[in-house]
Structure formats: C-alpha cells, structure tokens
C-alpha positions as CSV (number, residue, x, y, z in Angstrom):
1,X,-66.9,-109.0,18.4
2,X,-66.7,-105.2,18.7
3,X,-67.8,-103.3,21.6
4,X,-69.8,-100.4,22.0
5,X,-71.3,-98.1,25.0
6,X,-74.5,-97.0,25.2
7,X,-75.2,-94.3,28.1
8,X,-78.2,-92.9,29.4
9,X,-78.8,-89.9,31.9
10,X,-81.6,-90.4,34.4
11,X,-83.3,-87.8,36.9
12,X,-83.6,-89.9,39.6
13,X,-81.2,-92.5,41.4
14,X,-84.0,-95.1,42.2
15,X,-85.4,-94.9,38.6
16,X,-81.4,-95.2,37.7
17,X,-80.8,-97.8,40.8
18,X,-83.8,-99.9,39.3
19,X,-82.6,-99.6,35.2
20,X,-78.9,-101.0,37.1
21,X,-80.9,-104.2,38.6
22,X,-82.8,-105.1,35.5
23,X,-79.4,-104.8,33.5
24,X,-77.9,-107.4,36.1
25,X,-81.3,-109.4,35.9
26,X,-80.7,-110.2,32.5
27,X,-77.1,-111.3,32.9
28,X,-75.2,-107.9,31.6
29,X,-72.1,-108.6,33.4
30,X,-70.8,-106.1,36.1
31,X,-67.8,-105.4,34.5
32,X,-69.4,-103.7,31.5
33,X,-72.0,-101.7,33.7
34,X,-71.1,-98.3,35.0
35,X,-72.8,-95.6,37.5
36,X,-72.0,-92.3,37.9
37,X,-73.9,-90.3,40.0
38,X,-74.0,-86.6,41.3
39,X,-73.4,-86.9,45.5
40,X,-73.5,-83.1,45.6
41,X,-75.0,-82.8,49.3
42,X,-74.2,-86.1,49.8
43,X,-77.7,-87.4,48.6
44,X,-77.0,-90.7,47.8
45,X,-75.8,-92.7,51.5
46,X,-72.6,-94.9,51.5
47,X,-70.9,-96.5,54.2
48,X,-67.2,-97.3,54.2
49,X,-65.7,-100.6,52.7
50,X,-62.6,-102.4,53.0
51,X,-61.1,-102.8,49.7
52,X,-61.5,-101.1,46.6
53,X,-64.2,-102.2,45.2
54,X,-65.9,-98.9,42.9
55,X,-62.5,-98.4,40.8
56,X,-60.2,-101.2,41.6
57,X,-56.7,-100.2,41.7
58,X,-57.1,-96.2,42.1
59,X,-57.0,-93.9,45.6
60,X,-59.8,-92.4,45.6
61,X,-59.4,-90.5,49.0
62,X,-63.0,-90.4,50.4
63,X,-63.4,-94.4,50.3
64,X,-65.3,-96.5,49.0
65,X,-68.5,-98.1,49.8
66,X,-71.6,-100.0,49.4
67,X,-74.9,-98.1,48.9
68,X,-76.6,-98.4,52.3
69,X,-79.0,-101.3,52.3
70,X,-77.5,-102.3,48.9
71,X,-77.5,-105.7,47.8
72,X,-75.3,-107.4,45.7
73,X,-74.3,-106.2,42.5
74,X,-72.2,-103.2,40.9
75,X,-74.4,-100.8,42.9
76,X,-72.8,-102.5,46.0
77,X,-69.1,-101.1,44.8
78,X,-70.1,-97.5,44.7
79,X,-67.4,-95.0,45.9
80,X,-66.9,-91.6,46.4
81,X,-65.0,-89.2,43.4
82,X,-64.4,-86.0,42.9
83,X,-64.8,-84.9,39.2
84,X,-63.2,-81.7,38.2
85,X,-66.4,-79.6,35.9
86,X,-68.6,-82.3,37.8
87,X,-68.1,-82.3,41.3
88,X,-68.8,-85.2,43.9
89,X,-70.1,-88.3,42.7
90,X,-70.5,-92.0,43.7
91,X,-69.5,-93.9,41.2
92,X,-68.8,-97.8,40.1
93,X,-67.6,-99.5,37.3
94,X,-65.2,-99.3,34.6
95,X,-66.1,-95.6,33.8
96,X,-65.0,-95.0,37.6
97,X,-62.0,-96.8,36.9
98,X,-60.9,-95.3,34.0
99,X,-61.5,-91.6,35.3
100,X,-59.8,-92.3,38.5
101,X,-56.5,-93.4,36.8
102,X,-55.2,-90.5,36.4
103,X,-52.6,-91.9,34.2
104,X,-55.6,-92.8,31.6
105,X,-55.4,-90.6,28.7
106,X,-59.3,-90.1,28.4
107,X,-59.1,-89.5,32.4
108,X,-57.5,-86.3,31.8
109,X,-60.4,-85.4,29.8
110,X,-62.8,-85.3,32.6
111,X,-65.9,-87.5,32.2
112,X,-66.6,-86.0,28.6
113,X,-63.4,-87.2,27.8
114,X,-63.8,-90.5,29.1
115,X,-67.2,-90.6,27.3
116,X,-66.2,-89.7,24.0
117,X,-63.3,-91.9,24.0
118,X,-65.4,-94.4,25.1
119,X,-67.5,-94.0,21.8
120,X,-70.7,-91.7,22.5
121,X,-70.9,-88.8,20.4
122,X,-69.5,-85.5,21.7
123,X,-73.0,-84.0,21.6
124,X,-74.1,-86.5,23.6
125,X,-71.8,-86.9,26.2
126,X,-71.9,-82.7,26.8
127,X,-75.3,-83.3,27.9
128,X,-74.6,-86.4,30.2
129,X,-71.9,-84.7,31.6
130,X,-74.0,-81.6,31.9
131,X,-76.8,-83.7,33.5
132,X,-75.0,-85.5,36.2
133,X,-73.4,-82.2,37.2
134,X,-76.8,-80.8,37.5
135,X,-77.9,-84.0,39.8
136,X,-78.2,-86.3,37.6
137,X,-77.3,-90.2,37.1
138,X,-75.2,-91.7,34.3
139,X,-75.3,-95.4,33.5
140,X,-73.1,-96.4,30.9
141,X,-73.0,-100.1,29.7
142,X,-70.3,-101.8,27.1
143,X,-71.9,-104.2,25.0
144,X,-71.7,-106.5,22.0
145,X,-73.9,-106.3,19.0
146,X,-75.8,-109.2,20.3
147,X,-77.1,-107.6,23.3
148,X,-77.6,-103.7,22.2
149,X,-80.8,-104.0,21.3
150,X,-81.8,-105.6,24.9
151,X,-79.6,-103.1,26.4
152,X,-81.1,-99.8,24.8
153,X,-84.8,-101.7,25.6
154,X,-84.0,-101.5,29.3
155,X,-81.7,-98.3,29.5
156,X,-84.7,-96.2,27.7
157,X,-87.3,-96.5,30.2
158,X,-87.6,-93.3,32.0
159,X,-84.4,-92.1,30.6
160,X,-83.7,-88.5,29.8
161,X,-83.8,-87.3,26.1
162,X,-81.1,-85.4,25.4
163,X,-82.0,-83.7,22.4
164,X,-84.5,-82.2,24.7
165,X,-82.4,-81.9,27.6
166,X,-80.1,-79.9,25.4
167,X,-82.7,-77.4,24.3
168,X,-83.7,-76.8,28.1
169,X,-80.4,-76.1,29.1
170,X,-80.0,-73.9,25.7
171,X,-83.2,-71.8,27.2
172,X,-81.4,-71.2,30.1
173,X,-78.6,-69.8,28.7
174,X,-76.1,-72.9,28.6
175,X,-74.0,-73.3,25.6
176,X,-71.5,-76.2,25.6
177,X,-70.0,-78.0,29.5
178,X,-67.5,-76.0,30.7
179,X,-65.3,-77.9,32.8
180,X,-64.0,-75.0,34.7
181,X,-67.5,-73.8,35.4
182,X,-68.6,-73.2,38.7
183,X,-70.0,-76.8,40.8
184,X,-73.7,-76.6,41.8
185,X,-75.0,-76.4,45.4
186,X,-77.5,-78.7,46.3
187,X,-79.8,-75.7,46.5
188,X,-78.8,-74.7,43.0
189,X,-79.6,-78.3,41.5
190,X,-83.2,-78.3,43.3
191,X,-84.0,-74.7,42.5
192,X,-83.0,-75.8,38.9
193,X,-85.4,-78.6,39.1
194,X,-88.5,-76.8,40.3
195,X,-88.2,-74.2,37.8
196,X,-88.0,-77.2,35.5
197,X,-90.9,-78.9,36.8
198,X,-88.7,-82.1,37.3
C-alpha cells in the first residue's frame, strides 16, 4: 500500500489537541500522527521527561516532555525544537523526528522541506509553515488509501483553509516563507490575530 500525508493548520492548540484525540480514538496509530506547534512565548506548558520520547533518537537540547495534564497518546511525547524560519515549537511525531535529524536530507530543508518531501504540495506547505510560524498548529498524519477519507473527515473540522489563509497573508504584504525572515514575538502573533479578527 502507498502512503500519503495529509496536514492541516489549526488556529488553536485545543481545537488542534482535540482533532489529535479523535485521530487516536479511531485507531490512527501514533506513529503516523505528527504535531507541530508554535511555543513562541512558551504558550503551550511542558514539563521535563526522562527519555526521548517527541523525536526518538535526536538531541534536542531543551528536553522533552509531556503536555502538562496530558494523557496518554502522541500529545504525551511533545518536546521542545527550535526551527530555523519558524522558531520554538513543541513538537511530536515522525515530522519531529525527521526535522531534528539533522542528517535527514528533507531536515535541512526546514519544515517546508520536510513537508514537501513528505508529499504536500509546495503551495501548501508555504502556508503551514507560514501559519505555525505565526502561532499556529500543524498536524500531519501518514496514511493509507483505506483510511484518507476518515482521516481528511476528522482533520477538516475547524481547520484553516489555506487558499484563504494565503490570500490574508497576500493582503498583508507576504509573498512566499522566507526562512531567513525575522521570528515573531508573542506580541507580534496576537497583534496579528486581532487585526485578523482570529
């Protein structure tokens, strides 16, 4: 069977926390789920773990944890990573995993690299990238054929469109991620929202 990712940006960690549980509810294993999420301001709680558990087998410096008050699951193997373009994020799964070996080749693309060699659309994964540098939460799932269509069912609830996405960050003046750009304060990511109405 052939594999393929499906991602989906979310505004909110809870909404994003929630889309993660109903994934696991329906037997998606953990290995093919993945959470990336922007920690700028350190937003998102963790507490330090022994073990590896959000990117087995990489350093990842600031440790790694389990969400505070976190149940089982692959939310409970969220650790800390720095993205270059991105910023801080805690992150799980095998996305995690891939960008923190740095010996990965789509690693050294950054999470757009990862993305796109993971199989979402360049297009696409600019605007998730985009997204979770400006606060937002990635999920990521790999997935046969058999189970897309249940996948993209749960992953579209409350999801972010990013054709539209795209055309607010357009308005704004944005052209393409820059993965040099400038990170975003916590300030800058609220002020952002607000003017969005988000």
């Amino acid at each position: 069977m052939t594999a393929r990712t499906i991602a989906r940006l979310y505004d909110s960690y809870e909404i994003a926390a929630g889309r993660v549980h109903e994934l696991e509810r329906t037997g998606i294993p953990y290995d093919d789920i993945s959470v990336m999420a922007n920690n700028t301001g350190g937003r998102i709680l963790t507490q330090t773990a022994s073990g590896n558990e959000a990117v087995p087998g990489a350093e990842i410096g600031a440790g790694v944890g389990a969400l505070a008050g976190g149940g089982a699951g692959v939310l409970t193997g969220l650790g800390l990573l720095a993205i270059p373009g991105v910023g801080p994020v805690v992150a799980a799964g095998w996305l995690a995993a891939l960008l923190a070996g740095a010996a990965s080749g789509a690693a050294a693309g950054g999470l757009l690299g990862g993305l796109v060699g993971a199989g979402i659309g360049k297009e696409h994964a600019e605007i998730y990238t985009e997204g979770v540098r400006r606060g937002g939460v990635l999920i990521s799932v790999r997935a046969d054929e058999a189970h897309i269509a249940k996948i993209e069912a749960i992953l579209d609830h409350e999801a972010v469109d990013p054709k539209a996405r795209r055309q607010e960050y357009a308005e704004a003046g944005w052209s393409a991620y820059d993965p040099n750009g400038a990170l975003l304060t916590e300030a800058d990511i609220v002020r952002e929202r607000r003017a969005a109405g988000r």
